[in-house]
N, C-alpha and C positions, 0 to 999 in steps of 0.2 A: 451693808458692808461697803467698805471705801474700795475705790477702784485699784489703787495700791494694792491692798490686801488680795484682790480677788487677779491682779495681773502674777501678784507670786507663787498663788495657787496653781494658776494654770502654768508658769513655765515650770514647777516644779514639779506637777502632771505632766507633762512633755517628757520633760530629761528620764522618767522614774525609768520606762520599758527600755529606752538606750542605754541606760546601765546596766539593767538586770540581761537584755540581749548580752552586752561584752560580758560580762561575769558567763553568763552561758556558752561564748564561745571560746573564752579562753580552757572554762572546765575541759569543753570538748576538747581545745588542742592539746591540753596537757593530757588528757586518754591516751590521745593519737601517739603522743611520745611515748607513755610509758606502755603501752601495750607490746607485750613481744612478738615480735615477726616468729612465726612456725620457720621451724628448717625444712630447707627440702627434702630431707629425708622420710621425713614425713608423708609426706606427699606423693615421693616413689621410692621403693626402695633402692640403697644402691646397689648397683651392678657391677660390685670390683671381682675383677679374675682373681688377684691374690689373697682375699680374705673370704671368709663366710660370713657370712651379715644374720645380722639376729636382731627386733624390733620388736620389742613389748610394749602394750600399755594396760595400763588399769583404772580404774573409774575411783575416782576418792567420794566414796561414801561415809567415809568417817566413822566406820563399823571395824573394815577390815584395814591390813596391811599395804598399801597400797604401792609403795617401797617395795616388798618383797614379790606382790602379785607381777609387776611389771618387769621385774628381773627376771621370775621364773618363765614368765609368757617369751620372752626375747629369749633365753636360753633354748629353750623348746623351738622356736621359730631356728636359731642357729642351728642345732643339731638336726633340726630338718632337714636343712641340709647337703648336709653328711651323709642322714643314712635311715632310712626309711624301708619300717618291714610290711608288707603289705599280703593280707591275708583275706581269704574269699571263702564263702561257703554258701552252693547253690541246691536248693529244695525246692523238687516240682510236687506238688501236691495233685491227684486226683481223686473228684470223690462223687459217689455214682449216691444220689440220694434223687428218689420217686422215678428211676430209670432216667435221670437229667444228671449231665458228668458234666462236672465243674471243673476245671485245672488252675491250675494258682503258682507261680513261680514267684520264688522268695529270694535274692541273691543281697545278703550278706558280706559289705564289705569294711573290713577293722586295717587298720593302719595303728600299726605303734613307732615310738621314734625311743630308739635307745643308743646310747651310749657314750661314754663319760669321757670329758671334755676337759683342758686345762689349757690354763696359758690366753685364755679368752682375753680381753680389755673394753673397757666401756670407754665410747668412742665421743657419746653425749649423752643430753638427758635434759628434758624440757616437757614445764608443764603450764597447762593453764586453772583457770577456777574448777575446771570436774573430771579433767584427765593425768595421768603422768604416763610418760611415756620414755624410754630407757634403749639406746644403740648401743646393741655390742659386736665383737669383731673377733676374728679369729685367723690369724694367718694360716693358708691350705699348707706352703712350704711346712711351716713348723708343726702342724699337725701333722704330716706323714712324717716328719724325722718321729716324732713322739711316737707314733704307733710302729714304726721301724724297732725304738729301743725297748719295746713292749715284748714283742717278738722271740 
């Protein structure tokens, strides 16, 4: 092999990893651009006096609805709330088996959230590859005018 030949091998061995590096970090920085910053709502909920706050999400599996599961979960999270029924039932059990008494206490607690809602607004809604997730809002003012003309 002429020395020529073998000097162009090697600098074009040299240069090959330096490019394939920049191609690699440019990939990486355009990631870094296009990936979406999470809101912070996410993060914590907010804490406004004047509105009720409601924050669903749902998991996209690609089976269900994912849209609809994430609305429902935030409405439910809102209406929490509101107004929260909260329901208890306690069972003491005794039982006398080989003249050895066992006791066992059972308590029983359900929580339902009911009641219907209007005038809500979806405030945002951000996803990424396996989540969606959906803020909605609800002025407290304009709810008690609403449940005033209910009345």
């Amino acid at each position: 092999m002429k020395p020529v030949s073998l000097l162009l091998i090697i600098a074009l061995a040299a240069c090959a990893p330096a490019a394939t590096s920049q191609k690699r970090e440019k990939k990486e920085s355009k990631k870094k651009r296009e990936a979406p910053v999470r809101p912070a709502w996410l993060s914590a909920k907010p804490n406004q006096d004047v509105y009720y706050v409601g924050i669903g999400q749902a998991v996209k599996d690609g089976v269900s609805n994912h849209l609809q599961a994430a609305k429902k979960s935030a409405l439910e999270d809102l209406v929490s709330e509101i107004k929260v029924n909260v329901a208890s039932t306690s069972v003491l059990s005794t039982i006398d088996a080989n003249k050895e008494f066992q006791e066992k206490y059972e308590q029983i607690i359900q929580t339902t959230v009911a009641d219907e809602i209007q005038e809500f607004e979806q405030v945002d809604a951000w996803e990424d590859e396996r989540s969606y997730w959906v803020y909605y809002r609800l002025s407290k003012a304009r709810y008690r005018e609403i449940k005033e003309e209910q009345k």
